[in-house]
C-alpha positions as CSV (number, residue, x, y, z in Angstrom):
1,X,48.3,-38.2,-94.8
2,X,46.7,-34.9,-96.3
3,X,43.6,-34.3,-97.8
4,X,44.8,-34.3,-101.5
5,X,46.0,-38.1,-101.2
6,X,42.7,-39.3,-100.1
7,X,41.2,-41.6,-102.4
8,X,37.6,-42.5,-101.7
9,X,38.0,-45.7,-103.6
10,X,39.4,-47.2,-101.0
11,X,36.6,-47.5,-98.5
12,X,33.2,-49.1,-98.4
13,X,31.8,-47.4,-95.1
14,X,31.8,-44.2,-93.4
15,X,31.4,-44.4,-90.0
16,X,30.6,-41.0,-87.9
17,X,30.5,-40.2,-84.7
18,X,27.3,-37.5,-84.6
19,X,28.1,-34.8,-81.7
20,X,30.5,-32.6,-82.9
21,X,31.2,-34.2,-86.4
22,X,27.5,-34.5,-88.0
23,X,26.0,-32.0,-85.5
24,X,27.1,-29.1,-83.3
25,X,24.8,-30.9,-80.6
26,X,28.4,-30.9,-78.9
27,X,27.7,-27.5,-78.1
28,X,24.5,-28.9,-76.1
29,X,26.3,-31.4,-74.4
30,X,28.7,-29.1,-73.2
31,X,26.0,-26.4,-71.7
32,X,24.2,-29.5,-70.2
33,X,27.0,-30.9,-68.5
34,X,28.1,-27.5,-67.3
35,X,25.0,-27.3,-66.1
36,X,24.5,-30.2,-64.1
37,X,28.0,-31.1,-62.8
38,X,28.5,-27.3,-61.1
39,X,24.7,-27.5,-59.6
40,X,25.8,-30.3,-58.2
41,X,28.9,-28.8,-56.9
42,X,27.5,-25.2,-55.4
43,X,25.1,-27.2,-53.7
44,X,28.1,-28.6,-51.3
45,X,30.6,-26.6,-49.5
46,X,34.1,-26.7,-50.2
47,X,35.0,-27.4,-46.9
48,X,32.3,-30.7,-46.8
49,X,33.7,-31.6,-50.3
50,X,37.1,-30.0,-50.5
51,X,36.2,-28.8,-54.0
52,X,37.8,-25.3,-55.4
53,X,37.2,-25.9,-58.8
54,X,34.1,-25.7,-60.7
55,X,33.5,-27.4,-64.0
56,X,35.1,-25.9,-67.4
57,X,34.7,-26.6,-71.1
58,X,38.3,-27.9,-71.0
59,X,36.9,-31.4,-67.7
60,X,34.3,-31.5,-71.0
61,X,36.9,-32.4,-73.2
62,X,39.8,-34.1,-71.2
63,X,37.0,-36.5,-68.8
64,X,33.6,-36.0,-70.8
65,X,33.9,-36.0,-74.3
66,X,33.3,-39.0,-76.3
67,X,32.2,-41.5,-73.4
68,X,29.5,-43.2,-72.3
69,X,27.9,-41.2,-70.1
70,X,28.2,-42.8,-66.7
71,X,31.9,-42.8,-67.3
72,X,32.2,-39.2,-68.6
73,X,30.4,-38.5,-64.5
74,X,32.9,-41.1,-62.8
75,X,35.8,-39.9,-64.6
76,X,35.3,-36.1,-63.6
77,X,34.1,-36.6,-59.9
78,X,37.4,-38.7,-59.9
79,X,39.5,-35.6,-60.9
80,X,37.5,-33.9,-58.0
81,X,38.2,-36.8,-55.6
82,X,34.5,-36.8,-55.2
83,X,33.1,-40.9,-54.5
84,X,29.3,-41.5,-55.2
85,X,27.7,-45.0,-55.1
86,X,27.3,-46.1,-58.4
87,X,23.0,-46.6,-58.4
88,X,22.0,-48.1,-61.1
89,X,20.6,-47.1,-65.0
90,X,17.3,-46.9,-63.5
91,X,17.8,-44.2,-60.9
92,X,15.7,-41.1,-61.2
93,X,17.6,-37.9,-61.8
94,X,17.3,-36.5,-57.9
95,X,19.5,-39.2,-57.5
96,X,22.8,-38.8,-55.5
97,X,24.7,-42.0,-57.7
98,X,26.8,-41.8,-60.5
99,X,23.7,-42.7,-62.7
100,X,21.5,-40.6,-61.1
101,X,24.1,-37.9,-62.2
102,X,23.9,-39.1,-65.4
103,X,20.4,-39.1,-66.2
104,X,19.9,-35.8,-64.3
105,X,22.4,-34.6,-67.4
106,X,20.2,-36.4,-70.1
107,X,17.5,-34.9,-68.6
108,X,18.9,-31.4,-68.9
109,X,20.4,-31.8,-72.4
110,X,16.8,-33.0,-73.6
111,X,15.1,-29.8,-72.2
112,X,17.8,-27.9,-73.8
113,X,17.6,-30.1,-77.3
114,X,13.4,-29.3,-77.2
115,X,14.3,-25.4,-76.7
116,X,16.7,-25.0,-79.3
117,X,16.5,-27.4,-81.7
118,X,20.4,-28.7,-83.8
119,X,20.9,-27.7,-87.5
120,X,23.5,-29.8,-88.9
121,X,26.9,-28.9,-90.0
122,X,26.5,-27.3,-93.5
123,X,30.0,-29.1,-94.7
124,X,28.8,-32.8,-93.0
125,X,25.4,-32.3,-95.1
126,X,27.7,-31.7,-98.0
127,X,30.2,-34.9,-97.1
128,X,27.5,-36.9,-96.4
129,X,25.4,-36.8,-99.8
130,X,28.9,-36.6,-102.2
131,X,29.6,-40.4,-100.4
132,X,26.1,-41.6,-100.8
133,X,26.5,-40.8,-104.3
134,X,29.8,-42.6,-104.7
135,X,28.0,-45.9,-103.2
136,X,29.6,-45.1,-100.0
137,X,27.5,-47.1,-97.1
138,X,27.1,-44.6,-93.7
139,X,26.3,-45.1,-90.0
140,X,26.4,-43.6,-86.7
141,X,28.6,-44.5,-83.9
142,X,27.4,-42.6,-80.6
143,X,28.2,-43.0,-77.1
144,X,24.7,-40.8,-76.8
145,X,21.5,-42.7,-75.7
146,X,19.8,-39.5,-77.6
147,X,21.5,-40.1,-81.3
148,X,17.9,-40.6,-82.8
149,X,16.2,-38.2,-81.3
150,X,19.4,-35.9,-82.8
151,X,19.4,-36.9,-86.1
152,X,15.3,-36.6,-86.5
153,X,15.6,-32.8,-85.1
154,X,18.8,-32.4,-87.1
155,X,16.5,-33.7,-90.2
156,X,19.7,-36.5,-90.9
157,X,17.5,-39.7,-89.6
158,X,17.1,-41.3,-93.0
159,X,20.9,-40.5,-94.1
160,X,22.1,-43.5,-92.5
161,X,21.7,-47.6,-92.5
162,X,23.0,-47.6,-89.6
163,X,22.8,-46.5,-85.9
164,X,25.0,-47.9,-83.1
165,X,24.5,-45.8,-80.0
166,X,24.5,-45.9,-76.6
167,X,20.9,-47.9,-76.3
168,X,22.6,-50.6,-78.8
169,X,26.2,-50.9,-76.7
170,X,24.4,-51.5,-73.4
171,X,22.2,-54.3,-75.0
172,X,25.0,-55.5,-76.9
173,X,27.5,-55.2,-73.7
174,X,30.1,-53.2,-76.2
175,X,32.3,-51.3,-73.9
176,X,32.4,-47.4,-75.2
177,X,35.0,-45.4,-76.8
178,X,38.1,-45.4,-76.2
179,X,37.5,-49.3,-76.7
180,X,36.9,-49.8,-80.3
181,X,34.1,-52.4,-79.9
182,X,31.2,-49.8,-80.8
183,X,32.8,-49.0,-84.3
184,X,34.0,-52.7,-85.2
185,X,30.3,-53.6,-84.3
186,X,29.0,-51.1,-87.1
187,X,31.3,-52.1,-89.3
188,X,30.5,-56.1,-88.7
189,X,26.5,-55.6,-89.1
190,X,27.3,-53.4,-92.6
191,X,29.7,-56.6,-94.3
192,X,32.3,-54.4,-94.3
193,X,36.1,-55.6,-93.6
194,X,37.4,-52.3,-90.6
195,X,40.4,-51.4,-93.3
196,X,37.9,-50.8,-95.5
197,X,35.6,-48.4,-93.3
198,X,36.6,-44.8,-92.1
199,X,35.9,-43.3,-88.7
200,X,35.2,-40.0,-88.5
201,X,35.5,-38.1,-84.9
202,X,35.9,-35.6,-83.0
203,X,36.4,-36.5,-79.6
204,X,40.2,-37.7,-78.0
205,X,38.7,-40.9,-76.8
206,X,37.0,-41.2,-80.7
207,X,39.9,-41.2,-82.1
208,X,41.5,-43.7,-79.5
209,X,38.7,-46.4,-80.8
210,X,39.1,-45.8,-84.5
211,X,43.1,-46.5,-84.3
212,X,42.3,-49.2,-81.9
213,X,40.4,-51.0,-84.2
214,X,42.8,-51.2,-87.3
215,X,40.4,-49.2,-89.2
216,X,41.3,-48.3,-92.6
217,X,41.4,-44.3,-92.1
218,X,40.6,-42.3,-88.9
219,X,39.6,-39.0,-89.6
220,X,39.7,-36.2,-87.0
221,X,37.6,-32.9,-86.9
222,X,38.8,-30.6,-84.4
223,X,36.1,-28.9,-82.8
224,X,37.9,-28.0,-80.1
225,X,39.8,-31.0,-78.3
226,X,43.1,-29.5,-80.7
227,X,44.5,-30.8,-84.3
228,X,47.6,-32.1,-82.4
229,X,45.9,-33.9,-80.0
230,X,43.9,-35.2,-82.3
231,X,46.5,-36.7,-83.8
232,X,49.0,-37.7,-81.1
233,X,45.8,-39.7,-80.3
234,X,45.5,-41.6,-83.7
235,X,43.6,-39.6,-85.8
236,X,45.5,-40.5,-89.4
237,X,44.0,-36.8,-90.8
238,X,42.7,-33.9,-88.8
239,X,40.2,-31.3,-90.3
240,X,38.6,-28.0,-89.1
241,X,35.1,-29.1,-91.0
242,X,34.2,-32.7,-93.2
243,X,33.5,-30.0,-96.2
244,X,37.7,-29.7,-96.5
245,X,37.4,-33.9,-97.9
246,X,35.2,-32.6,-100.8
């Protein structure tokens, strides 16, 4: 499929992921996992730990990107060979757990969010308001706990019905992406049959859910995980920015 035989007629609801598609808060993810996972790591020897390899953008987007946050830490400390106990949600961020780990993270992007502030994509904005014109219903599907708190700074809060994010998968007990159940859930609350709703991501294990869930289109928007990729991943059309389906 290309761009010029998309037909907006089609679909009642446009689901988007927010970090990396609506905002570049991606960007902040990325420095906050950094961050914290190779903190973490220079504080342990490589001959206690055996580790040689610090943390790059490209762990971000093969074992980060797109999950729930407790599995973006277990999957990369797996590719380390590093075990933690798993702790629990409510462990505080000095914490030595996998959850620890990952509220240590949220802690760090949220300093980072309050120092820099997001401005959304120019060409999302743009997407955004043509398909509220056209009657086209919108939500956000987030693996973040933060997608509120996003949106508000981004100025996008009151551009959506909709907001299924991390808080709303744990209460719900929706596995996260790749699993399609976070997206099909969005879908459900809005009425809307999943062949006639579009998923908009830009994350590997995004696009995974959207073609998991038999959804009408699955859009991908290469921000860096790589238009083939993308693709060989189940994204039905791949863009560089959401201003290209104008």
């Amino acid at each position: 499929m290309d761009v010029s035989t998309l037909d907006w007629t089609d679909y009642d609801a446009a689901l988007f992921d927010l970090d990396g598609v609506i905002t570049p808060t991606a960007e902040v993810h990325m420095r906050a996992w950094e961050r914290m996972f190779n903190t973490f790591l220079n504080e342990r020897s490589a001959e206690e730990w055996g580790i040689a390899e610090p943390y790059t953008d490209a762990d971000y987007h093969r074992y980060v990107d797109g999950k729930p946050r407790y599995d973006g830490v277990r999957s990369f400390l797996a590719s380390r060979g590093v075990e933690l106990p798993e702790g629990d949600p409510s462990d505080g961020p000095e914490a030595e757990t996998v959850c620890g780990l990952g509220n240590r993270k949220n802690e760090v992007f949220a300093a980072l969010l309050a120092e820099e502030g997001v401005a959304p994509y120019p060409g999302s904005v743009a997407l955004v308001a043509a398909l509220a014109e056209r009657g086209v219903r919108r939500a956000i599907v987030s693996s973040s706990r933060n997608a509120p708190a996003v949106l508000r700074a981004a100025g996008m809060i009151d551009e959506f019905e909709l907001i299924v994010d991390g808080v709303v998968a744990a209460e719900a007990g929706l596995p996260g992406k790749p699993a399609p159940d976070t997206y099909q859930h969005a879908a459900d609350l809005m009425g809307v049959p999943h062949a006639r709703a579009v998923v908009f991501e830009d994350a590997i294990s995004g696009v995974q859910a959207g073609a998991a869930g038999d959804f009408g289109l699955v859009v991908g928007v290469d921000r860096g995980a790589g238009a083939d990729a993308l693709r060989d991943h189940g994204a039905d059309l791949v863009v560089a920015d959401l201003e290209e389906l104008l």
